[in-house]
C-alpha positions as a Markdown table, in Angstrom:
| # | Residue | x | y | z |
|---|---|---|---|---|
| 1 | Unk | -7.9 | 54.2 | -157.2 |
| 2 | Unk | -9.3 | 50.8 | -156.5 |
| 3 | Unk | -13.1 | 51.6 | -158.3 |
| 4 | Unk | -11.8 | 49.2 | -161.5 |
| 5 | Unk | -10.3 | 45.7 | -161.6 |
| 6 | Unk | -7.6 | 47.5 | -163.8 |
| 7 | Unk | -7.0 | 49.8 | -160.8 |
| 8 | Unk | -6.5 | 46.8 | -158.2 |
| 9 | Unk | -4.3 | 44.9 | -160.5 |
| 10 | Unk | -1.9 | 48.1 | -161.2 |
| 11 | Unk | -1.7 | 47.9 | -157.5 |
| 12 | Unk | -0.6 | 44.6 | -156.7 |
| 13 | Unk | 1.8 | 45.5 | -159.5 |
| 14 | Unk | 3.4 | 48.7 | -158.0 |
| 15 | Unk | 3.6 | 46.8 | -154.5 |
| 16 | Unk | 5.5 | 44.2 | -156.8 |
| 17 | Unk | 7.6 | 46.4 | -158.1 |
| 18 | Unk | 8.5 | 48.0 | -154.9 |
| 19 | Unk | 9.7 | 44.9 | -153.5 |
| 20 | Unk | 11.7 | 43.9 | -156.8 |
| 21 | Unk | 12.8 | 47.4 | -156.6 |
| 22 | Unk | 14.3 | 47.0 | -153.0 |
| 23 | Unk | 16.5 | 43.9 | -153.4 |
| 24 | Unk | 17.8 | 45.7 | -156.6 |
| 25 | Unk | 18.7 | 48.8 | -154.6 |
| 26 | Unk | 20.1 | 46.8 | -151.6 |
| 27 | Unk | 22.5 | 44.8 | -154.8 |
| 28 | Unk | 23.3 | 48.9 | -155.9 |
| 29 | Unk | 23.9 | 49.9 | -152.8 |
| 30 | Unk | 26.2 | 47.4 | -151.0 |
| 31 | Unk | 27.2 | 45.2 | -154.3 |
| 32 | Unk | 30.1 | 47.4 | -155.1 |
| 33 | Unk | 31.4 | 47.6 | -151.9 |
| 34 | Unk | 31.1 | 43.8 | -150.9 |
| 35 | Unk | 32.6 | 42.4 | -153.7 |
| 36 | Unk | 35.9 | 44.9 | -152.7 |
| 37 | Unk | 36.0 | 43.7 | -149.3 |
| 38 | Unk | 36.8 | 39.9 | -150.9 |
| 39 | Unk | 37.7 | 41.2 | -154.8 |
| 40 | Unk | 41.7 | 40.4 | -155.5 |
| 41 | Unk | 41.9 | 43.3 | -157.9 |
| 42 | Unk | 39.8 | 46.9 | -157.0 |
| 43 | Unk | 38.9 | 47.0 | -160.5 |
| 44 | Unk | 37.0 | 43.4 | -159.8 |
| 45 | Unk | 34.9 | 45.3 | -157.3 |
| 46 | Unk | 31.8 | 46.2 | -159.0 |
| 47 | Unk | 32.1 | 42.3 | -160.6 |
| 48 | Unk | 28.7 | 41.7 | -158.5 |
| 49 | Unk | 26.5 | 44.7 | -159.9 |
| 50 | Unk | 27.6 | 44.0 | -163.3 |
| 51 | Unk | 26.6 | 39.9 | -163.2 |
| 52 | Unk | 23.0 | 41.3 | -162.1 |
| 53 | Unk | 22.4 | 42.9 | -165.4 |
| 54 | Unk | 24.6 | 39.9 | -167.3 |
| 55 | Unk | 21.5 | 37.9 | -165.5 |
| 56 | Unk | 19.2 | 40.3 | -166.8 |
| 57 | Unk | 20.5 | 40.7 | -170.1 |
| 58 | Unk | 20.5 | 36.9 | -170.3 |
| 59 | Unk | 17.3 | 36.2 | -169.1 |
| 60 | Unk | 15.3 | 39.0 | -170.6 |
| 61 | Unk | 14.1 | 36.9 | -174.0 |
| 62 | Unk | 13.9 | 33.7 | -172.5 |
| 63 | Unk | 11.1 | 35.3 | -169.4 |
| 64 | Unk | 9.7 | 37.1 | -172.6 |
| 65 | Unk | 9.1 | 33.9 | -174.8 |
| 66 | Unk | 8.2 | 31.8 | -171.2 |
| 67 | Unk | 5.6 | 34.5 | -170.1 |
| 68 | Unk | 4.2 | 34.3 | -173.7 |
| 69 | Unk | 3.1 | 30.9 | -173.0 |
| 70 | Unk | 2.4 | 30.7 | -169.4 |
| 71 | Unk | 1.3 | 34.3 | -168.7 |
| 72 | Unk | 2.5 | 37.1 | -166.7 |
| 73 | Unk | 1.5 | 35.9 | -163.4 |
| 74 | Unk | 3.6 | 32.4 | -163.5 |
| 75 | Unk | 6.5 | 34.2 | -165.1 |
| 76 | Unk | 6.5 | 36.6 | -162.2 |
| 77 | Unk | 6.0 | 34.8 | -159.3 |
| 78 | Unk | 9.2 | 32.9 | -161.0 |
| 79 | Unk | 11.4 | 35.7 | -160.8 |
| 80 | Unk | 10.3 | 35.9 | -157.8 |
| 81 | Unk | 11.5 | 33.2 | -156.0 |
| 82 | Unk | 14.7 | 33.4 | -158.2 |
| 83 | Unk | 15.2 | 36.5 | -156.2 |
| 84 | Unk | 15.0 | 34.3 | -152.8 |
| 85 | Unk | 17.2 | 31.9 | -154.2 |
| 86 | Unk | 19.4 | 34.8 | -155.2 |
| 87 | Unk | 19.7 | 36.2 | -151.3 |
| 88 | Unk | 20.8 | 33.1 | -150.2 |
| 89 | Unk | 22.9 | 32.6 | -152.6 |
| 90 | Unk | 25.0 | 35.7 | -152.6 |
| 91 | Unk | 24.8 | 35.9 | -148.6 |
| 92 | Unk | 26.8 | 32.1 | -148.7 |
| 93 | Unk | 29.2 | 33.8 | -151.3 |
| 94 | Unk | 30.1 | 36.6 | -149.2 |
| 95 | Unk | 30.3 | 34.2 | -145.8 |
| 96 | Unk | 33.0 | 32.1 | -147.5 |
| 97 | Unk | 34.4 | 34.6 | -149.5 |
| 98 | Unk | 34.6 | 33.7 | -152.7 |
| 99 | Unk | 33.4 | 36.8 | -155.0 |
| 100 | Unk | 31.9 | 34.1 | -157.7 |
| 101 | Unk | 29.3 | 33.0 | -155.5 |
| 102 | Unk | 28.4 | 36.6 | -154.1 |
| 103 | Unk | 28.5 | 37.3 | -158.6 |
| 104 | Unk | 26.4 | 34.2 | -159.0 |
| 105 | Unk | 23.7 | 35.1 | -156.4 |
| 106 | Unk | 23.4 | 38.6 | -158.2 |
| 107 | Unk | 23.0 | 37.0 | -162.0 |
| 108 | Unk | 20.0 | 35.5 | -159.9 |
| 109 | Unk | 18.8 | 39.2 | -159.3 |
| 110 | Unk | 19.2 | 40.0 | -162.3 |
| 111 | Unk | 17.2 | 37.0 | -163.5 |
| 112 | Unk | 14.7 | 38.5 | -161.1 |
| 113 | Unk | 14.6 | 41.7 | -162.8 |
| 114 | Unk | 14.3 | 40.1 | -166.4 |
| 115 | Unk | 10.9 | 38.9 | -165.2 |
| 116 | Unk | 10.1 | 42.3 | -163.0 |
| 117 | Unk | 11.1 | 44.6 | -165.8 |
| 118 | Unk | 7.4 | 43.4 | -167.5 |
| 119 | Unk | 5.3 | 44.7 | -164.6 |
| 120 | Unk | 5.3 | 47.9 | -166.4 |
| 121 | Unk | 4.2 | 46.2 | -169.4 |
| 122 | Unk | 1.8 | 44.3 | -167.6 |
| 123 | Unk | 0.2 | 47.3 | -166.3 |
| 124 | Unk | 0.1 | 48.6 | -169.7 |
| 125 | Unk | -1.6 | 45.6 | -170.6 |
| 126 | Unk | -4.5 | 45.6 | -168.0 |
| 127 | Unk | -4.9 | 49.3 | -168.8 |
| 128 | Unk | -7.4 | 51.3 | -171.1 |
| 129 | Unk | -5.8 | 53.5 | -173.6 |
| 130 | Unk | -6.9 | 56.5 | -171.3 |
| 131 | Unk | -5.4 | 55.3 | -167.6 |
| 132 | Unk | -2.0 | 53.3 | -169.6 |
| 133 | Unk | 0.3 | 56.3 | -169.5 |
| 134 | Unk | -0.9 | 56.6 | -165.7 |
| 135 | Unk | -0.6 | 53.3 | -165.1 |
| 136 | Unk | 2.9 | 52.4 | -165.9 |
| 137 | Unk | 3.8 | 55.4 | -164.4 |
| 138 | Unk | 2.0 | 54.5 | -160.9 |
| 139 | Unk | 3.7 | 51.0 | -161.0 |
| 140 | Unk | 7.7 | 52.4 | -161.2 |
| 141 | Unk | 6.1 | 54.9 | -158.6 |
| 142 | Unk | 6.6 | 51.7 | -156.2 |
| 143 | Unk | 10.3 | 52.4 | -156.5 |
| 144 | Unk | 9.6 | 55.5 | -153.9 |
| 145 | Unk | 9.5 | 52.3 | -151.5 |
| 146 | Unk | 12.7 | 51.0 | -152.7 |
| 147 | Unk | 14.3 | 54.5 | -152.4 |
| 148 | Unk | 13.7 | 54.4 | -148.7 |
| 149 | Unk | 13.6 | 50.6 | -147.9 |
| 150 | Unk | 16.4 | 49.4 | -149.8 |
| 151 | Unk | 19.2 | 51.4 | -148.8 |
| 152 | Unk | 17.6 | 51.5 | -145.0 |
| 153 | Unk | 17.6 | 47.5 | -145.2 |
| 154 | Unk | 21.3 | 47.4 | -146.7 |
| 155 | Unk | 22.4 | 49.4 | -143.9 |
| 156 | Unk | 20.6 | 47.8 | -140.9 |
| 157 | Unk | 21.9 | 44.2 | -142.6 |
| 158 | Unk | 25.5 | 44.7 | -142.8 |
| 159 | Unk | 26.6 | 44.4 | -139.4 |
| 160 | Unk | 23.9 | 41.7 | -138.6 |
| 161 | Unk | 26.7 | 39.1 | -138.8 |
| 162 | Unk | 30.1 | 38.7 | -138.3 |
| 163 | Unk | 30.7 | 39.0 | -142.0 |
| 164 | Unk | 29.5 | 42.3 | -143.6 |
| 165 | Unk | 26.5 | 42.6 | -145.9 |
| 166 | Unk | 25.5 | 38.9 | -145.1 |
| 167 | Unk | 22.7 | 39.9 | -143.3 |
| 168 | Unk | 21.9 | 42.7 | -145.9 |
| 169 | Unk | 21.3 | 39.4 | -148.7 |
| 170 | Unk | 19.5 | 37.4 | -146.1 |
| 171 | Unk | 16.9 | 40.3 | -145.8 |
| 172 | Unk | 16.9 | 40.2 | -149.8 |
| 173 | Unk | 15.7 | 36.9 | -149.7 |
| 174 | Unk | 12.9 | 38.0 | -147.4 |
| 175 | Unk | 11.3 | 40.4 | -149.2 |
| 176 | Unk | 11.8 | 38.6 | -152.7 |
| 177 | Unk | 9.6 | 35.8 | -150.7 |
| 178 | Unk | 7.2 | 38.8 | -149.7 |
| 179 | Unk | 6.8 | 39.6 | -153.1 |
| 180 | Unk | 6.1 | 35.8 | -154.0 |
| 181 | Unk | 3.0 | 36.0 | -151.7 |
| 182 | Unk | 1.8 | 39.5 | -153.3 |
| 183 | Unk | 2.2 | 37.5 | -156.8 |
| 184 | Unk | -0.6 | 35.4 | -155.9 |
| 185 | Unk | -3.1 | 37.7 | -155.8 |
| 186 | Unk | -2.3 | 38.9 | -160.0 |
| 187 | Unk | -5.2 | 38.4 | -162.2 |
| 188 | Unk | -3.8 | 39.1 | -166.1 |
| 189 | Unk | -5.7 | 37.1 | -168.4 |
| 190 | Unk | -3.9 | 34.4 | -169.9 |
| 191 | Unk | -2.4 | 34.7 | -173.5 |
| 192 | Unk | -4.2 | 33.6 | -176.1 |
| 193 | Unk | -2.8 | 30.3 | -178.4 |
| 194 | Unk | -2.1 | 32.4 | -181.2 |
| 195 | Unk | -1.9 | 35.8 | -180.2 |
| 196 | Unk | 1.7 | 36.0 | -180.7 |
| 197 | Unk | 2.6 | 34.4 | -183.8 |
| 198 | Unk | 1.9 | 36.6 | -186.6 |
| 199 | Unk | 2.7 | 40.4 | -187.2 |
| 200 | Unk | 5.7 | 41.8 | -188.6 |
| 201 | Unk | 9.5 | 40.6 | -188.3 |
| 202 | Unk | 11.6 | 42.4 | -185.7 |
| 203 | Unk | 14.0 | 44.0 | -187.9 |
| 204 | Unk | 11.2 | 45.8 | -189.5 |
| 205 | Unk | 9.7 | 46.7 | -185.8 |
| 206 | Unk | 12.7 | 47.8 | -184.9 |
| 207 | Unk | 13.5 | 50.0 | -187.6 |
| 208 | Unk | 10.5 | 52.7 | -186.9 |
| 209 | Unk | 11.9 | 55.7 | -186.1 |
| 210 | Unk | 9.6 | 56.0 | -182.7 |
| 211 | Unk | 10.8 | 52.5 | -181.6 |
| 212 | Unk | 14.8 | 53.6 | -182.4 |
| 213 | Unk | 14.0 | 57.0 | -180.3 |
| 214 | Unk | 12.1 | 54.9 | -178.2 |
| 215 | Unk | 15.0 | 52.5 | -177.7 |
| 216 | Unk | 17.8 | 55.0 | -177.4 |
| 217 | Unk | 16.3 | 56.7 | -175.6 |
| 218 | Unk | 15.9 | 54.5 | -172.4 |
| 219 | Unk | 19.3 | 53.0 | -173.1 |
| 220 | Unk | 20.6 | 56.3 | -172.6 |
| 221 | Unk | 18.8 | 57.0 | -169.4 |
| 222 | Unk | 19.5 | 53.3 | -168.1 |
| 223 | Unk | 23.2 | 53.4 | -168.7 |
| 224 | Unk | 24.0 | 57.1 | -167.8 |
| 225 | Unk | 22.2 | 56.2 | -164.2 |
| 226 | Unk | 24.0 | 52.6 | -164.0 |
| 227 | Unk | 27.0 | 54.3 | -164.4 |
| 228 | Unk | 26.8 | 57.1 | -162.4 |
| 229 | Unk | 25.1 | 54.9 | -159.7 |
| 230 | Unk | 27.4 | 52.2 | -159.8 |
| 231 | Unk | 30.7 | 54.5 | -159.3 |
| 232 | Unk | 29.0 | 56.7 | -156.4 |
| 233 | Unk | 29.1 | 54.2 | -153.4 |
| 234 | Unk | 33.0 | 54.0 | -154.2 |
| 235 | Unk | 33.8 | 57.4 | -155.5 |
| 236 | Unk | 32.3 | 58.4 | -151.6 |
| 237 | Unk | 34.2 | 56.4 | -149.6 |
| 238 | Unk | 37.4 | 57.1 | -151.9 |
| 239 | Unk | 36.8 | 61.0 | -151.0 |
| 240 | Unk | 36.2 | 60.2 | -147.2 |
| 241 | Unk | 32.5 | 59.6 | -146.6 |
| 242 | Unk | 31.0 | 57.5 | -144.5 |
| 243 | Unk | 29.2 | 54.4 | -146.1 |
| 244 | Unk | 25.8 | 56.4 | -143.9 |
| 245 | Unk | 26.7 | 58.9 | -146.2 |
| 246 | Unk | 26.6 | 57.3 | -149.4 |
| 247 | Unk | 23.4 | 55.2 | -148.2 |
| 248 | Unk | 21.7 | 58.7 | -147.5 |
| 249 | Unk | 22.8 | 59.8 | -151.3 |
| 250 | Unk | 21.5 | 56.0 | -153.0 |
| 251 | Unk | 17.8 | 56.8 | -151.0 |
| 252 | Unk | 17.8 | 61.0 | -152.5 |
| 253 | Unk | 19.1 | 59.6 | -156.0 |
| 254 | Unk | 16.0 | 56.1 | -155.5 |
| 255 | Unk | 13.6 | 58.5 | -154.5 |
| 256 | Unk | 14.6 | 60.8 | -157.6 |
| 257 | Unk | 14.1 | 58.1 | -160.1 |
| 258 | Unk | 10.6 | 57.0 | -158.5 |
| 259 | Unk | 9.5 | 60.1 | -157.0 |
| 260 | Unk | 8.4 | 62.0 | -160.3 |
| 261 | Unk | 6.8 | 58.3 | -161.7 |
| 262 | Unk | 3.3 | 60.3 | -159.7 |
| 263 | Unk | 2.9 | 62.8 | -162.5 |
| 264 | Unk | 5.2 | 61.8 | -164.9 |
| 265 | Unk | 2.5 | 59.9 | -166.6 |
| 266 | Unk | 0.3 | 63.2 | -166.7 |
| 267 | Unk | 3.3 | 65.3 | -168.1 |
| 268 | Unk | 3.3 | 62.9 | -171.1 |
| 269 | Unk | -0.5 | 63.1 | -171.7 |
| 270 | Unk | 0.1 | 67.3 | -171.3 |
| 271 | Unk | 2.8 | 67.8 | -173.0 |
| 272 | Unk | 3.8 | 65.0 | -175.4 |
| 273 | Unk | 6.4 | 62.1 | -174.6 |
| 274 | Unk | 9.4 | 63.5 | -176.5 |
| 275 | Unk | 9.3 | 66.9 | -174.8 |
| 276 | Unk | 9.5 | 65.0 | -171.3 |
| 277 | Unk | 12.3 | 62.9 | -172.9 |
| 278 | Unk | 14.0 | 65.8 | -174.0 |
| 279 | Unk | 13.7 | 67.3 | -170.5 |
| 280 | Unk | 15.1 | 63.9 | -169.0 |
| 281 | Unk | 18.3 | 64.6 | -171.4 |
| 282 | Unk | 18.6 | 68.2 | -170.1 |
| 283 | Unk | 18.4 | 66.9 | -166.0 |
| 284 | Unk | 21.0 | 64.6 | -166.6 |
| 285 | Unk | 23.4 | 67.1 | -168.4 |
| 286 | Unk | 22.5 | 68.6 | -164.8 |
| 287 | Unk | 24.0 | 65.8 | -163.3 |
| 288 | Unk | 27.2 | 66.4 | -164.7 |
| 289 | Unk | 27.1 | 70.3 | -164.4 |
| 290 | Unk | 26.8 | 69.3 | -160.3 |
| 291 | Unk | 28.9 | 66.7 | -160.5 |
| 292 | Unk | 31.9 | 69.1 | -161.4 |
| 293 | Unk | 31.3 | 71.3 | -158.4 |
| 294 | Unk | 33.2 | 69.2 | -156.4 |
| 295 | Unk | 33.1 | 66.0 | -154.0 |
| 296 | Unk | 31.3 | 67.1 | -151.0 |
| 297 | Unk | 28.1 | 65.2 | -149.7 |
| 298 | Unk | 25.9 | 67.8 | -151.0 |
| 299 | Unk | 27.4 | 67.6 | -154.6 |
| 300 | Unk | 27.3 | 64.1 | -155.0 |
| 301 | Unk | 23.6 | 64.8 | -153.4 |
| 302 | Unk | 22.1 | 67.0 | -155.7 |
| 303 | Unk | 24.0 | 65.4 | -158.8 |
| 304 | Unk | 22.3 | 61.7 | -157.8 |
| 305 | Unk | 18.5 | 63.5 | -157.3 |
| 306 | Unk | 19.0 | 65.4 | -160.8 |
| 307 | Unk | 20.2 | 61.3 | -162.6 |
| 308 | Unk | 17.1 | 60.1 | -161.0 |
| 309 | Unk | 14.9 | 62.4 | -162.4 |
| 310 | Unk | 16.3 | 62.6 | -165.8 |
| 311 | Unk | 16.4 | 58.6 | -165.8 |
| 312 | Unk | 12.6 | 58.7 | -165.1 |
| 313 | Unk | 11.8 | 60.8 | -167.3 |
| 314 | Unk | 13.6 | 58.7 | -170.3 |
| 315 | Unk | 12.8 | 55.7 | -168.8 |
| 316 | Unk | 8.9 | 56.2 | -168.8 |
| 317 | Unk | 9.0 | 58.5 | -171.6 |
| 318 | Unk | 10.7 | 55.3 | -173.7 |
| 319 | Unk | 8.4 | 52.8 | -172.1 |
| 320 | Unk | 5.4 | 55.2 | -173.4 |
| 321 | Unk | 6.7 | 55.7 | -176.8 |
| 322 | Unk | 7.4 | 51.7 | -177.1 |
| 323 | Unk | 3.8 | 51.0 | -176.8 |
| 324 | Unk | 3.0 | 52.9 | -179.9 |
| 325 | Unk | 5.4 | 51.1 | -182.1 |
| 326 | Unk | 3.6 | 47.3 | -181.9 |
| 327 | Unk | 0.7 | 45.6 | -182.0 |
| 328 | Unk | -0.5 | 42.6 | -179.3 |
| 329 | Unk | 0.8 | 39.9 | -181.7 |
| 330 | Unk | 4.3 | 41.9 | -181.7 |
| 331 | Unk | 4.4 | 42.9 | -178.2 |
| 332 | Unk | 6.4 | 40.0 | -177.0 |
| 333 | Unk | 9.4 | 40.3 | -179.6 |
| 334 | Unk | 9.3 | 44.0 | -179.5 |
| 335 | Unk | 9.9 | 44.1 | -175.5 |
| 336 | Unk | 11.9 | 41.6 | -175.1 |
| 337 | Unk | 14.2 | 43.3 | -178.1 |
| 338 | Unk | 13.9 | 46.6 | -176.7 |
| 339 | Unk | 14.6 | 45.2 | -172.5 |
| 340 | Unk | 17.4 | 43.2 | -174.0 |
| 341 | Unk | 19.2 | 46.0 | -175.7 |
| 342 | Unk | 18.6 | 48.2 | -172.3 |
| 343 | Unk | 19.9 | 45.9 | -170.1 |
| 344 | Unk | 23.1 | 45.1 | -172.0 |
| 345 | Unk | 23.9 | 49.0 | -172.4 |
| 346 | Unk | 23.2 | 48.4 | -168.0 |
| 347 | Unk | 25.7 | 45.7 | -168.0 |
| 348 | Unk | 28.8 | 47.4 | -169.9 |
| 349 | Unk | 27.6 | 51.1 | -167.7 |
| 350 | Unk | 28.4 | 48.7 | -164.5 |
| 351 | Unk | 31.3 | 47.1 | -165.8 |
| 352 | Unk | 32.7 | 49.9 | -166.7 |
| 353 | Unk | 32.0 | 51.7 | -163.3 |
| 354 | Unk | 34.9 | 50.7 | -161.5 |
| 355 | Unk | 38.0 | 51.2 | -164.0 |
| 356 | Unk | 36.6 | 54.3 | -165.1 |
| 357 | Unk | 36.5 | 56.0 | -161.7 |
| 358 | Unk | 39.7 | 54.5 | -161.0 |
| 359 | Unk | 41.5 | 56.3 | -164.7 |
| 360 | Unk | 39.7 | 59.2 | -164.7 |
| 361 | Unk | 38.1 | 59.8 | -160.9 |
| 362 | Unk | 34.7 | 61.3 | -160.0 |
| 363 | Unk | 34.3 | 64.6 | -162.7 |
| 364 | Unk | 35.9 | 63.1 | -165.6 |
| 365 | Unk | 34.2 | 60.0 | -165.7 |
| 366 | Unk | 30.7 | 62.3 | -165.4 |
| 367 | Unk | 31.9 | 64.3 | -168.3 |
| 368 | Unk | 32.5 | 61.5 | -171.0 |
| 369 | Unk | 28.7 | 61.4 | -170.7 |
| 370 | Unk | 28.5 | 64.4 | -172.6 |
| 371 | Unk | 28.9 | 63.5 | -176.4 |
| 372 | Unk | 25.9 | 60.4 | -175.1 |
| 373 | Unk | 23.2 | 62.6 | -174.3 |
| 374 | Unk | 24.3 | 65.1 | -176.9 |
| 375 | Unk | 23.6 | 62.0 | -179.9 |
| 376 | Unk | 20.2 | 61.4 | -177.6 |
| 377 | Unk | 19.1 | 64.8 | -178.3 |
| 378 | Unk | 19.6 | 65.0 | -181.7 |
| 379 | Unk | 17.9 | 61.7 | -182.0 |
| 380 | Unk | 14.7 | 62.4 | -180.5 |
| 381 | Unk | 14.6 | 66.0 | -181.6 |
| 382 | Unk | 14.8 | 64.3 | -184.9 |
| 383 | Unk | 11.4 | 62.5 | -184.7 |
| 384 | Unk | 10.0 | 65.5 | -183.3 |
| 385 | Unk | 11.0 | 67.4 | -186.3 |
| 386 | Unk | 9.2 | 64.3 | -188.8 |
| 387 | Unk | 6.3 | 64.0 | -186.7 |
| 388 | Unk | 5.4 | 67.6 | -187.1 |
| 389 | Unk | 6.2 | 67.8 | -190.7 |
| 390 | Unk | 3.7 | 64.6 | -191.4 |
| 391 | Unk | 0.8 | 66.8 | -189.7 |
């Protein structure tokens, strides 16, 4: 693994990602149910997860244009220490109780993640065309960290002080400063004066019919998860689980979405990238065939394993495709436009968690999702059909 510089770097990358990924998990897993133990309204509960993707959705082109002229590695330790910021932040919100500064220390997360949602790209970058699919891949593999860590770290901090989940943002801070430290060790070359002026405009990017299956494609993933993910923690406890209970199903649904990142890379290179998009689709209609079986622990269980794999299979499968659809001199417009869009579907998917689940409960909400993947399919089953036509 380590024989190349490329190897070491896509390392240091997936161990970044890890940590990124655990203070994200730790705001999925305990942001819901904070914000209700200070939120006025119930419907106000998931206010918290939903500023975290407002902060990514925010920040994404501004870290994009930043990193273009600073490079990856001051962009990312950045994001980094906005995530310690964030910890303490939110951990000061929650002491007080006031639900804006708990929202505000989450934006900051999200701000994090703007910045983190490039490793992947970054990994792509220090890649050869052979090892790229493999490589960004092998960085969201990191997640399998998170899946264990960040639910395990929510947990152990909520009763640390006399206020719940204080101690739960506290430990965020800590490991968004661990990841600070791992930051230093990055080597990405510097960008180039010039390298990213040039190309063509982003409307006419973004008008390819890869980069719009491309596109679509990880949006669906993204907010199909995010809203799934979002409403779990409260649709448990609503049906008389214990929060152990709905930390166990975050860590099987984590380890879903990160799990597969080992070979999802070599599925793509097998069996082409909109075949394993296609097949994400199918395991998150899954999800909602479980997800009408009932409200037991072993429902909510096996639905949350089946959204992670079907969101990893989209989510890489779209991060694959993207690559195709730009050259260097376009990359920074193109991912930015394509993160931004993502992370906006995220931040409607959380917002919409709450009321959702509160009009329509647990099955109902999982079934709107339906006509979603349905337009996803056709979509990429689309391309498939051009692409074989133009051979």
């Amino acid at each position: 693994m380590l024989a190349k510089p490329m190897h070491r770097q896509v390392l240091l990358l997936a161990v970044t990602q890890a940590l990124f990924q655990t203070a994200s998990v730790m705001v999925m897993t305990i942001g819901g149910l904070a914000g209700a133990t200070i939120a006025a309204d119930p419907k106000f509960a998931t206010l918290p997860i939903a500023a975290m993707f407002l902060g990514t959705a925010v920040s994404t082109i501004p870290a994009a244009a930043w990193m273009a002229r600073v490079g990856r590695r001051t962009g990312f330790m950045l994001g980094a220490l906005l995530g310690v910021a964030a910890g303490l932040i939110a951990a000061t919100g929650l002491w007080i109780g006031s639900l804006l500064l708990l929202s505000t220390g989450t934006f900051l997360v999200g701000a994090y993640q703007a910045f983190a949602q490039f490793y992947r790209f970054a990994a792509g970058e220090v890649a050869d065309d052979v090892f790229r699919p493999r490589a960004i891949s092998l960085v969201l593999a990191g997640g399998v960290v998170a899946a264990v860590l960040g639910p395990l770290l929510a947990r152990w901090g909520g009763p640390l002080t006399s206020t719940a989940y204080v101690g739960a943002f506290l430990l965020l801070a800590v490991v968004s400063l661990i990841a600070t430290g791992v930051l230093l060790g990055l080597r990405i070359p510097a960008p180039v004066v010039g390298t990213q002026q040039g190309g063509r405009s982003l409307a006419q990017i973004m008008s390819q019919p890869a980069y719009l299956a491309a596109l679509f494609g990880a949006a669906t993933g993204y907010g199909v998860m995010i809203l799934a993910m979002t409403a779990t923690p409260l649709a448990m406890v609503h049906h008389h689980h214990a929060l152990s209970d709905a930390t166990i199903v975050i860590q099987l649904h984590v380890l879903g979405m990160f799990v597969p990142s080992f070979f999802t890379g070599s599925l793509i290179s097998r069996f082409g990238v909109l075949r394993v998009m296609l097949a994400g689709i199918a395991l998150l209609a899954g999800h909602v065939a479980i997800s009408l079986t009932g409200t037991s622990f072993h429902s909510f269980a096996g639905a949350l394993v089946l959204l992670g794999i079907g969101w990893n299979f989209l989510y890489i499968g779209g991060t694959t495709l993207l690559t195709t659809t730009y050259t260097s001199a376009e990359k920074g417009r193109a991912q930015a436009a394509n993160d931004l869009s993502v992370f906006v579907v995220g931040l409607l998917s959380s917002l919409a968690a709450a009321p959702l689940l509160q009009v329509l409960g647990w099955q109902n909400l999982n079934l709107v999702l339906l006509p979603w993947l349905g337009a996803a399919a056709l979509l990429l089953s689309g391309l498939g059909l051009v692409r074989a036509r133009a051979r």
